[in-house]
N, CA, C and O atoms as a Tinker XYZ file with bonds, in Angstrom:
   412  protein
     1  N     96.948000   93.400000  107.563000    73     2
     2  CA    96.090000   93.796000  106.483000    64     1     3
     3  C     96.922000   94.533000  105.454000    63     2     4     5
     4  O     97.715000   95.399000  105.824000    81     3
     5  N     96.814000   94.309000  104.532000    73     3     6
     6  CA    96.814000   94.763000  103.309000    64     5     7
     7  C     97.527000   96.223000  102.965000    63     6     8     9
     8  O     97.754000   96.716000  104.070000    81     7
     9  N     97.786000   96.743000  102.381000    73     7    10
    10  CA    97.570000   98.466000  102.006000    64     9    11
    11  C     96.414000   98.305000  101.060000    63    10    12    13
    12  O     95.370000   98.938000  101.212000    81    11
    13  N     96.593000   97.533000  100.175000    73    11    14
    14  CA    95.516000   97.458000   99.150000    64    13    15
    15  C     93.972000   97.357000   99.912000    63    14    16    17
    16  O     93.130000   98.209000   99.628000    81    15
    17  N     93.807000   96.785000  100.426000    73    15    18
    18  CA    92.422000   96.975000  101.039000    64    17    19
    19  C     92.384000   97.905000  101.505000    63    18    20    21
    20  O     91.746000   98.473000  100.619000    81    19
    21  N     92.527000   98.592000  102.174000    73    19    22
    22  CA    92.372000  100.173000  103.523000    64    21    23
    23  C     91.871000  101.277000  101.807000    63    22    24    25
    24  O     90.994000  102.130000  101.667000    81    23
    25  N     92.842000  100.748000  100.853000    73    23    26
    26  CA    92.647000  101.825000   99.902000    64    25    27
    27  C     91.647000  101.649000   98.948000    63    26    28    29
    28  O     91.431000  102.568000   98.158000    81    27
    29  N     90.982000  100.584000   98.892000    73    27    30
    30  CA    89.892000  100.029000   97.997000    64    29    31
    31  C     88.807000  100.100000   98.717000    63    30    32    33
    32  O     88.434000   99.295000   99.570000    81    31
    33  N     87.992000  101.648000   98.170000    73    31    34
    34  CA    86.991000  101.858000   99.125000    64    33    35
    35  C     85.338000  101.793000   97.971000    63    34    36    37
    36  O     85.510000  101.634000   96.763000    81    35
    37  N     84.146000  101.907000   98.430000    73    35    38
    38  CA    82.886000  101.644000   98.263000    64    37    39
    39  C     82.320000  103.361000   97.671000    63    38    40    41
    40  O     81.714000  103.784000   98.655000    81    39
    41  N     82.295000  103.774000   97.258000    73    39    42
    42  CA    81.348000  104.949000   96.852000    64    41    43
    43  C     80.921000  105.088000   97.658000    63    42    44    45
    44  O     80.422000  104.121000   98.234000    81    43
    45  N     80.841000  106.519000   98.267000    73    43    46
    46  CA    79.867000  106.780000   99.644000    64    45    47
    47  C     78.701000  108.236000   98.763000    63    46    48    49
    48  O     79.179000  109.314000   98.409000    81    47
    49  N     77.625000  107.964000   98.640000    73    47    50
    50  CA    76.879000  108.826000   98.647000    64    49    51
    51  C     77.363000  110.053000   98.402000    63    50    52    53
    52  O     78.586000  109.953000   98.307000    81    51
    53  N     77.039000  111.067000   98.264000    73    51    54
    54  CA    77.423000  112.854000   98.949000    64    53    55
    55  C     76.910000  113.189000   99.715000    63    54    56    57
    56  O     77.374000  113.702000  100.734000    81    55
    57  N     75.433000  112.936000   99.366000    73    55    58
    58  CA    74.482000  113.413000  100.225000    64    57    59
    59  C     74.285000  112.531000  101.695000    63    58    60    61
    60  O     73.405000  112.905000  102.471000    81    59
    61  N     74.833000  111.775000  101.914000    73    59    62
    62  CA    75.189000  111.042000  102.966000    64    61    63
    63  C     76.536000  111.828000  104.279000    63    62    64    65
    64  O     76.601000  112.033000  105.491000    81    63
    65  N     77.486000  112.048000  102.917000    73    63    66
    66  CA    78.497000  113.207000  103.576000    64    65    67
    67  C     78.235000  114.039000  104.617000    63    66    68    69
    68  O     78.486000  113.969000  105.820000    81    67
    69  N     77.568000  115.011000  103.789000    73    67    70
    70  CA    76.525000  116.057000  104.543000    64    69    71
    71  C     75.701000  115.828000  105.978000    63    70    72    73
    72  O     75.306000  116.622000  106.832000    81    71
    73  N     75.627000  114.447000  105.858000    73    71    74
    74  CA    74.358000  114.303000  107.068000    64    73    75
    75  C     74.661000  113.710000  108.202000    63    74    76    77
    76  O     73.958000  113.705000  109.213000    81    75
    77  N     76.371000  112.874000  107.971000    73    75    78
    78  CA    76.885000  111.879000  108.974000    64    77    79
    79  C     77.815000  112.634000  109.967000    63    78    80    81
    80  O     78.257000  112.012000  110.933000    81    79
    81  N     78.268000  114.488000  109.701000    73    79    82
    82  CA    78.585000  114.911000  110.861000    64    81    83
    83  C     79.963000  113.924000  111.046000    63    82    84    85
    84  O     80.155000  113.676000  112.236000    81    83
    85  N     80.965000  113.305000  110.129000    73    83    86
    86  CA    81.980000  113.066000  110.262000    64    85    87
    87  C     83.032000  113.522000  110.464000    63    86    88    89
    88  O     83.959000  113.088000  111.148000    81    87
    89  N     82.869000  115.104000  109.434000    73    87    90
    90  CA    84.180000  116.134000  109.943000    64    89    91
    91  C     84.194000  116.502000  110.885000    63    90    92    93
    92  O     85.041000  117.394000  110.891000    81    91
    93  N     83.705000  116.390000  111.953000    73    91    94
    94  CA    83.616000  117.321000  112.765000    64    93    95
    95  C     83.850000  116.666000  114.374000    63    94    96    97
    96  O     83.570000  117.053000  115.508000    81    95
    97  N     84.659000  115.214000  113.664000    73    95    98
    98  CA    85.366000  114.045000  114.738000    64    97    99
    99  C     86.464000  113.879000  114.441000    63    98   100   101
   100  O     86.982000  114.286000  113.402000    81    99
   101  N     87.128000  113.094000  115.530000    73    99   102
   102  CA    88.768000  113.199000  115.110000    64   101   103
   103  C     89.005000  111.790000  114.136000    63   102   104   105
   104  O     90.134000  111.405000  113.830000    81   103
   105  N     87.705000  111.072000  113.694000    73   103   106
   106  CA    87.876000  110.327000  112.694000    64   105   107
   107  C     87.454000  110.842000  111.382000    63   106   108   109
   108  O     86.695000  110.132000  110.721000    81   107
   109  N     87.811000  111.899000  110.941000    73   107   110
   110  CA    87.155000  113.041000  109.858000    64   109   111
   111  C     87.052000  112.274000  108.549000    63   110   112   113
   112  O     86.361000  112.864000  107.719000    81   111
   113  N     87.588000  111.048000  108.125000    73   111   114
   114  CA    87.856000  110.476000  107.299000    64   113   115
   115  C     87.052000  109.007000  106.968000    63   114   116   117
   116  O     87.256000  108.258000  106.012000    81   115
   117  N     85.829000  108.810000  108.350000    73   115   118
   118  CA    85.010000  107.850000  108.706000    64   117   119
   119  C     84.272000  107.794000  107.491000    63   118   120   121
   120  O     84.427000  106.646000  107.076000    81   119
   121  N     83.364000  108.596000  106.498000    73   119   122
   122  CA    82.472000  108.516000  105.502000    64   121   123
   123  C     83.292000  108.031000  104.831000    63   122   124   125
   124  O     82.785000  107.157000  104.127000    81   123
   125  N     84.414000  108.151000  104.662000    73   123   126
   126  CA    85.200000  107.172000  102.859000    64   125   127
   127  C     85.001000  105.777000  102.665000    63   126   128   129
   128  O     85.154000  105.071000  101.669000    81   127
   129  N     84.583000  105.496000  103.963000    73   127   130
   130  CA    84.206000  103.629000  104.119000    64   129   131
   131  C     83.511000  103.319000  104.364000    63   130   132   133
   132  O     82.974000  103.642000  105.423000    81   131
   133  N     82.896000  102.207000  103.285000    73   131   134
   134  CA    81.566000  101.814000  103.816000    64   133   135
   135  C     81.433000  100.209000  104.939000    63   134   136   137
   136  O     82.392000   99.495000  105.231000    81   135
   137  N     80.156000  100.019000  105.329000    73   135   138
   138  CA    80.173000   98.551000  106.070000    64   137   139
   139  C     80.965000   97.857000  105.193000    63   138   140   141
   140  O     82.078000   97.766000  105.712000    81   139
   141  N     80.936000   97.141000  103.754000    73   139   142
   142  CA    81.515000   96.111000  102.977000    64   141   143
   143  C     83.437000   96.878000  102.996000    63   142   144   145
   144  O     84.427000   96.210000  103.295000    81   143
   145  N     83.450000   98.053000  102.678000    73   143   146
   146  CA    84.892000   97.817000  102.687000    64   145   147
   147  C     85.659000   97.680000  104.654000    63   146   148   149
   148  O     86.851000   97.503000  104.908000    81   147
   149  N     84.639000   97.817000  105.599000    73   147   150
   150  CA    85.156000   97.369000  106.764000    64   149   151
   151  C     84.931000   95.770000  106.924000    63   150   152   153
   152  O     85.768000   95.187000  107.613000    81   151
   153  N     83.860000   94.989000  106.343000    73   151   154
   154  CA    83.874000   93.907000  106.448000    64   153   155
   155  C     85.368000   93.499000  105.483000    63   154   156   157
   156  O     86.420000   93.122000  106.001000    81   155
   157  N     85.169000   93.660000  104.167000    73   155   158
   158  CA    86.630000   92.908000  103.530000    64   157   159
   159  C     87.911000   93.408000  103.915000    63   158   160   161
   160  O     89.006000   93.112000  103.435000    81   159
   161  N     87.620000   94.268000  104.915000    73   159   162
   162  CA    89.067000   94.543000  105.533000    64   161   163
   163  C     89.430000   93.222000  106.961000    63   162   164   165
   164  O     90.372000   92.451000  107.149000    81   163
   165  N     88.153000   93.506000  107.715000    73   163   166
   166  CA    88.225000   92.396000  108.450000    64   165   167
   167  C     88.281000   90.516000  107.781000    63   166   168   169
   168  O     88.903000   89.628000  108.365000    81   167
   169  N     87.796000   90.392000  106.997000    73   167   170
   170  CA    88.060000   88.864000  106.374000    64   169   171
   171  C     89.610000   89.329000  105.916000    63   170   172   173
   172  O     90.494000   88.738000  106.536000    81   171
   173  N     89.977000   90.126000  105.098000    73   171   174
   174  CA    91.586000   90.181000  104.838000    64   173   175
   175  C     92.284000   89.871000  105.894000    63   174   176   177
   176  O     93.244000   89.101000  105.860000    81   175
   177  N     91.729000   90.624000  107.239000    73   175   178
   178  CA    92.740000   89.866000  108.260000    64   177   179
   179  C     92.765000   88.580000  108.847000    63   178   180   181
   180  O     93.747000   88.061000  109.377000    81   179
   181  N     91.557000   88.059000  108.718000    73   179   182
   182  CA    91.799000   86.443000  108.633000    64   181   183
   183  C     91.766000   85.571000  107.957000    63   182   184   185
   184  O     91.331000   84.446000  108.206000    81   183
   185  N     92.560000   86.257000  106.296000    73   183   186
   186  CA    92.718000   85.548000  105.449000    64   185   187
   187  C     91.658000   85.178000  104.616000    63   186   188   189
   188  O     91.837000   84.573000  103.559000    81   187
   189  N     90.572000   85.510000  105.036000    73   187   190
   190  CA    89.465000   85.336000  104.108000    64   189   191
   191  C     89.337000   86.574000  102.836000    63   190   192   193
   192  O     89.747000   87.735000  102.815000    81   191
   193  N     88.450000   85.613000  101.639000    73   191   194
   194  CA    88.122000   86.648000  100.679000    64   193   195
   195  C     87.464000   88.257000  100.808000    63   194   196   197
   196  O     87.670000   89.425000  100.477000    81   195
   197  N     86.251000   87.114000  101.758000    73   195   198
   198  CA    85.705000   88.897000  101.844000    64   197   199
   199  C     84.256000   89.025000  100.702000    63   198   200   201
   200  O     83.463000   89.851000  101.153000    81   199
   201  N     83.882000   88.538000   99.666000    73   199   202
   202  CA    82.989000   88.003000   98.342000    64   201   203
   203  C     82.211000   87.930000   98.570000    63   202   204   205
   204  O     81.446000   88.074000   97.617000    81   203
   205  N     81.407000   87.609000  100.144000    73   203   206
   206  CA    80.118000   87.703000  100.401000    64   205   207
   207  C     79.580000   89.095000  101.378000    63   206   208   209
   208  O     78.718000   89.160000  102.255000    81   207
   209  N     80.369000   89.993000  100.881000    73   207   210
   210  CA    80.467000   91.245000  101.652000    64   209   211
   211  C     79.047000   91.899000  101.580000    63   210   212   213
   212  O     78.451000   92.066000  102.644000    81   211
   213  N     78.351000   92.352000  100.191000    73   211   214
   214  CA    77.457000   92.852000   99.724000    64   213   215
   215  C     75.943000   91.849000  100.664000    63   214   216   217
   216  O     74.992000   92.542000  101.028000    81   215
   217  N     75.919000   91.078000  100.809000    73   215   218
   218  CA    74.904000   89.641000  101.073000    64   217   219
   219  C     75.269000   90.245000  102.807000    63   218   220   221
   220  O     74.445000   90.780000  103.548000    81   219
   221  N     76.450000   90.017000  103.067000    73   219   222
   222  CA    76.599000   90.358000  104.592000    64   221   223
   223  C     75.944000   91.553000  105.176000    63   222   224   225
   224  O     75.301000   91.617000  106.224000    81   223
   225  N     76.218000   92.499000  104.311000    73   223   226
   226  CA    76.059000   94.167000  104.785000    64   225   227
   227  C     74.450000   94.166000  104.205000    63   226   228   229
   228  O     73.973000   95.223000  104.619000    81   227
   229  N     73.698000   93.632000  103.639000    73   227   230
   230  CA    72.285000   93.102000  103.465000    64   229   231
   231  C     71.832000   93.398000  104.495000    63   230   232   233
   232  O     71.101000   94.310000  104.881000    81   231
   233  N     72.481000   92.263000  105.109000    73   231   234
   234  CA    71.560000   91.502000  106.838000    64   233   235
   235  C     71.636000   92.492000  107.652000    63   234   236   237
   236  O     70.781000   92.803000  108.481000    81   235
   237  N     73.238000   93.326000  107.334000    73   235   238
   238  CA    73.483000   93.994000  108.594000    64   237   239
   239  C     72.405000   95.268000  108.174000    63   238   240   241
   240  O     71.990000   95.514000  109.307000    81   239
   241  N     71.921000   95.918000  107.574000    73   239   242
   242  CA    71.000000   96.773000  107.647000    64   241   243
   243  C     69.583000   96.699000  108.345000    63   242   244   245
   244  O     68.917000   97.634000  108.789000    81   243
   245  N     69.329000   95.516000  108.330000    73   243   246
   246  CA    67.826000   95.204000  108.759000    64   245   247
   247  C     68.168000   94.925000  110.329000    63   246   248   249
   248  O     67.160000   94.578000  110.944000    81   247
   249  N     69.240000   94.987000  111.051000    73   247   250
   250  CA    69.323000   94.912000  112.130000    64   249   251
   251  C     68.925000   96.604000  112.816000    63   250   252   253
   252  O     68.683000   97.654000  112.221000    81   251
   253  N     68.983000   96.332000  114.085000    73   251   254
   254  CA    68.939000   97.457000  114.812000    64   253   255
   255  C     70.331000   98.260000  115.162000    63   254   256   257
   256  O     71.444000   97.742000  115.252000    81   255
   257  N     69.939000   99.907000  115.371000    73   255   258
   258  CA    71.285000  100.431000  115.702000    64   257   259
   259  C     72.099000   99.739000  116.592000    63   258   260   261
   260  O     73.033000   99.072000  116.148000    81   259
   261  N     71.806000   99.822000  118.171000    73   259   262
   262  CA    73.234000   98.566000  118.302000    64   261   263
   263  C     73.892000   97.386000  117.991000    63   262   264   265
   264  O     75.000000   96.908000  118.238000    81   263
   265  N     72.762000   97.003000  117.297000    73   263   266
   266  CA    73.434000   95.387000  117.022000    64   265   267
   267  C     74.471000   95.911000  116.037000    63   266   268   269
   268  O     75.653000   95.575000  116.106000    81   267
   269  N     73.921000   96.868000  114.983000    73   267   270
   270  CA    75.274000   97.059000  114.148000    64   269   271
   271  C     76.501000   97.763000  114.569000    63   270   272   273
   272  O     77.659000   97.444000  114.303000    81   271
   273  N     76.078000   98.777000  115.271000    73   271   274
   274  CA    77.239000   99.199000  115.955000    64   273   275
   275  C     78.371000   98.387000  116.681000    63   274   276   277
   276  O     79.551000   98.706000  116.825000    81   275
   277  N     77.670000   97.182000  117.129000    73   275   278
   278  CA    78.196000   96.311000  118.296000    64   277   279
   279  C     79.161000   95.115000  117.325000    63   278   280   281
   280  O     80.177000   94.494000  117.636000    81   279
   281  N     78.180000   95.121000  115.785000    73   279   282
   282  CA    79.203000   94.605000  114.755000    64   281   283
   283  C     80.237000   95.143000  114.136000    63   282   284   285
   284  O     81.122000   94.438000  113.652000    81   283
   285  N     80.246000   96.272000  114.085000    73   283   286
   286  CA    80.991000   97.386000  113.258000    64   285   287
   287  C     82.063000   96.989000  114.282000    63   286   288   289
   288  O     83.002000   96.281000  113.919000    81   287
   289  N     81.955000   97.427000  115.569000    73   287   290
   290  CA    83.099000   97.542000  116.898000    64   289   291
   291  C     84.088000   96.100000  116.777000    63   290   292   293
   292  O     85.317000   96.063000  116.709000    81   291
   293  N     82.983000   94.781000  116.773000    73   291   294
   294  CA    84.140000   93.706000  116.005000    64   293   295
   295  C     84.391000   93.690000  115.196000    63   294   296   297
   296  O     85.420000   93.025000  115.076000    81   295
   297  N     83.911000   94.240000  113.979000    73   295   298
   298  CA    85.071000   93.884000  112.576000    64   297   299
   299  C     85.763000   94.950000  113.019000    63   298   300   301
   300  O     86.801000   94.312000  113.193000    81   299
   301  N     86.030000   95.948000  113.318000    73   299   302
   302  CA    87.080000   96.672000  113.002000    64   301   303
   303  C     88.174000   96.099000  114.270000    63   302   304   305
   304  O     89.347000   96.337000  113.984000    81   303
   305  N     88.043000   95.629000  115.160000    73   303   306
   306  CA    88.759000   94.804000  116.187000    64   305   307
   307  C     89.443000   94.435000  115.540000    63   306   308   309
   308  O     90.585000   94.888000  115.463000    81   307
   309  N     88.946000   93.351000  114.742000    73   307   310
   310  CA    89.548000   92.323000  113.706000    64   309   311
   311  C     90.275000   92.852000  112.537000    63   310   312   313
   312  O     91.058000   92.100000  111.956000    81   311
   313  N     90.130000   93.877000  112.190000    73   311   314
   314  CA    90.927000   94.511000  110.815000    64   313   315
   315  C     91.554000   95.241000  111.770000    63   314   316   317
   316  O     92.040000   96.115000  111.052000    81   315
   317  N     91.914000   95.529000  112.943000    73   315   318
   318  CA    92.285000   96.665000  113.469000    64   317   319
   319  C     92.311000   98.388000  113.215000    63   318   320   321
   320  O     93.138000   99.292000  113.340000    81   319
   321  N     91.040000   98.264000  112.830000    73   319   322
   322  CA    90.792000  100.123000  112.602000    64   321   323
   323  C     90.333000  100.634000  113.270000    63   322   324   325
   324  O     90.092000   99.773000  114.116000    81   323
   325  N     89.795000  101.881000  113.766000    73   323   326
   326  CA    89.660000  102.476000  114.540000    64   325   327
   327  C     87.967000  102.508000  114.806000    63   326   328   329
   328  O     87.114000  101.859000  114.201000    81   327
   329  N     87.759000  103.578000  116.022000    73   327   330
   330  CA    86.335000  103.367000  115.478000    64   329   331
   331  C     86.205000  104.456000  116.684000    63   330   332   333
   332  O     87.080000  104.614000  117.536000    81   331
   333  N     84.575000  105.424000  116.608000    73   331   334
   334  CA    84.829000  106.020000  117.513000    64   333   335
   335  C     82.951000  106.742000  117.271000    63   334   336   337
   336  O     82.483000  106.960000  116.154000    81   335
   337  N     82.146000  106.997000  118.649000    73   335   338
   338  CA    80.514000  107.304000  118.381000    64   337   339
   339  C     80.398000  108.731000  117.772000    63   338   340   341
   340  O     81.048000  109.751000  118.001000    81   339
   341  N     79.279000  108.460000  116.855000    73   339   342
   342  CA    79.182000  109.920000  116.074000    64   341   343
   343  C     77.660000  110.199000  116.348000    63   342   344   345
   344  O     76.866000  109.292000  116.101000    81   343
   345  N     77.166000  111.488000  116.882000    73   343   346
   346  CA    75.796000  111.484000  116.950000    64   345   347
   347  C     75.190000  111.628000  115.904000    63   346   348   349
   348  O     75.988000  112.271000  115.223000    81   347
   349  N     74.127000  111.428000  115.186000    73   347   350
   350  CA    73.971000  111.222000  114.041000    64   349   351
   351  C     72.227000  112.793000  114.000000    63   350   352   353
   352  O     71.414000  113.234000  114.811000    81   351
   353  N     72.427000  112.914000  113.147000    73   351   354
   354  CA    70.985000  114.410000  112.807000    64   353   355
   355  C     69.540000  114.071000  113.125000    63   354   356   357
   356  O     68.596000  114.841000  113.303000    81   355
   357  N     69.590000  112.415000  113.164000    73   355   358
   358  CA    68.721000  111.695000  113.867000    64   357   359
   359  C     68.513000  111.854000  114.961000    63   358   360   361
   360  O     67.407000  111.570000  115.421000    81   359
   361  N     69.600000  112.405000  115.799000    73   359   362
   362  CA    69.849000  111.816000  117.509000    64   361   363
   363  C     69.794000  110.506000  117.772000    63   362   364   365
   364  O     69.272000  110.092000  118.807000    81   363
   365  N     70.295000  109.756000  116.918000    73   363   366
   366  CA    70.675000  108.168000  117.337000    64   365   367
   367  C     72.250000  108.063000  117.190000    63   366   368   369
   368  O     72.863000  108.877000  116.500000    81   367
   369  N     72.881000  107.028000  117.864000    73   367   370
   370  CA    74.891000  106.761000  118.001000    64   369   371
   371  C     74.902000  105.798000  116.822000    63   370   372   373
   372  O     74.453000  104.656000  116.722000    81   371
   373  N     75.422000  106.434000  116.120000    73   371   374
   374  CA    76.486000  105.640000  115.095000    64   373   375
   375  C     77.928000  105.441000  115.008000    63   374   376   377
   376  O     78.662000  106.351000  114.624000    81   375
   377  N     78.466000  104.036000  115.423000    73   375   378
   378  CA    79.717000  103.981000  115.606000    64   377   379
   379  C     80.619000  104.118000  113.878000    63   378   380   381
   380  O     80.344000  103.378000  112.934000    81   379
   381  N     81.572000  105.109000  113.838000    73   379   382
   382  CA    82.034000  105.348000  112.906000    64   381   383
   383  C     83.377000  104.746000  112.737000    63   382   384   385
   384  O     83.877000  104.929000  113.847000    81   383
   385  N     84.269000  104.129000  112.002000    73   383   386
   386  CA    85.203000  103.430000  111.493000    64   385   387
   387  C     85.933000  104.196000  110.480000    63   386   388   389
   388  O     85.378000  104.813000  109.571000    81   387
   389  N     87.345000  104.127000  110.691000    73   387   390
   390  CA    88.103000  104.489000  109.469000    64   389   391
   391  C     89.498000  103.314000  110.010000    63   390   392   393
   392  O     89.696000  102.978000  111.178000    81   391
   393  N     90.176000  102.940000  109.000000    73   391   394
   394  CA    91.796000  102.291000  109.160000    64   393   395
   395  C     92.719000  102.895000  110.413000    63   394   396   397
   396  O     93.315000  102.351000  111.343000    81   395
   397  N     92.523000  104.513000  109.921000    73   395   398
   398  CA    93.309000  105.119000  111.264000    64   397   399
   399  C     93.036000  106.834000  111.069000    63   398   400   401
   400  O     93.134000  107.290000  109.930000    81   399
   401  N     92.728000  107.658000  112.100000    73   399   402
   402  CA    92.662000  109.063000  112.142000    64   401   403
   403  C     93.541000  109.564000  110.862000    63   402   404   405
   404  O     94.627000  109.310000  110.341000    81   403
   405  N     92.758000  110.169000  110.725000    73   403   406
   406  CA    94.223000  111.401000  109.389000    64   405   407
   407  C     95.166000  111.740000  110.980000    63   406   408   409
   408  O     94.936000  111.659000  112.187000    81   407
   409  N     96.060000  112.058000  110.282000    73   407   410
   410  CA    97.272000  112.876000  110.737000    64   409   411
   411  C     97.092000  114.405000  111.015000    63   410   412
   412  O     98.052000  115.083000  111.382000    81   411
């Protein structure tokens, strides 16, 4: 993959920031990415565009928490990034994704 992709990220909310309990994992850096920039990271690694990202991450909302989680866990397989469960203010598991831990 790329450098250019890992670094071409999606606007994340603020107020989203606040609520996803990301700092406070050793993936502290999980909110900078959204589903579409983990999907076009994963098509980058198999050579694909990536263009129907927005249409993809559609569908993936109307699914249920594991199914997406259970998607999130393969694309990032496939882009090779990391990924790791975050409890969410809900009390539901959200699997969180970044390229790689900060340092």
């Amino acid at each position: 993959m790329s450098s250019n992709t890992q670094k071409t990220t999606t606007t994340v909310d603020p107020a989203l920031l606040e609520q996803c309990g990301c700092k406070r994992e050793r993936l502290s850096n999980a909110c900078n990415y959204s589903f579409q920039d983990l999907y076009r990271a994963k098509a980058a690694a198999l050579g694909q565009a990536g263009d129907d990202a927005a249409e993809v991450c559609a569908a993936l909302y109307k699914r249920d928490r594991d199914a997406i989680n259970e998607t999130v866990r393969e694309w990032a397989a496939v882009a090779g990034w990391e990924t790791e469960m975050h409890r969410g203010s809900d009390g539901q598991d959200y699997r969180a994704f970044a390229p790689e831990a900060p340092s």
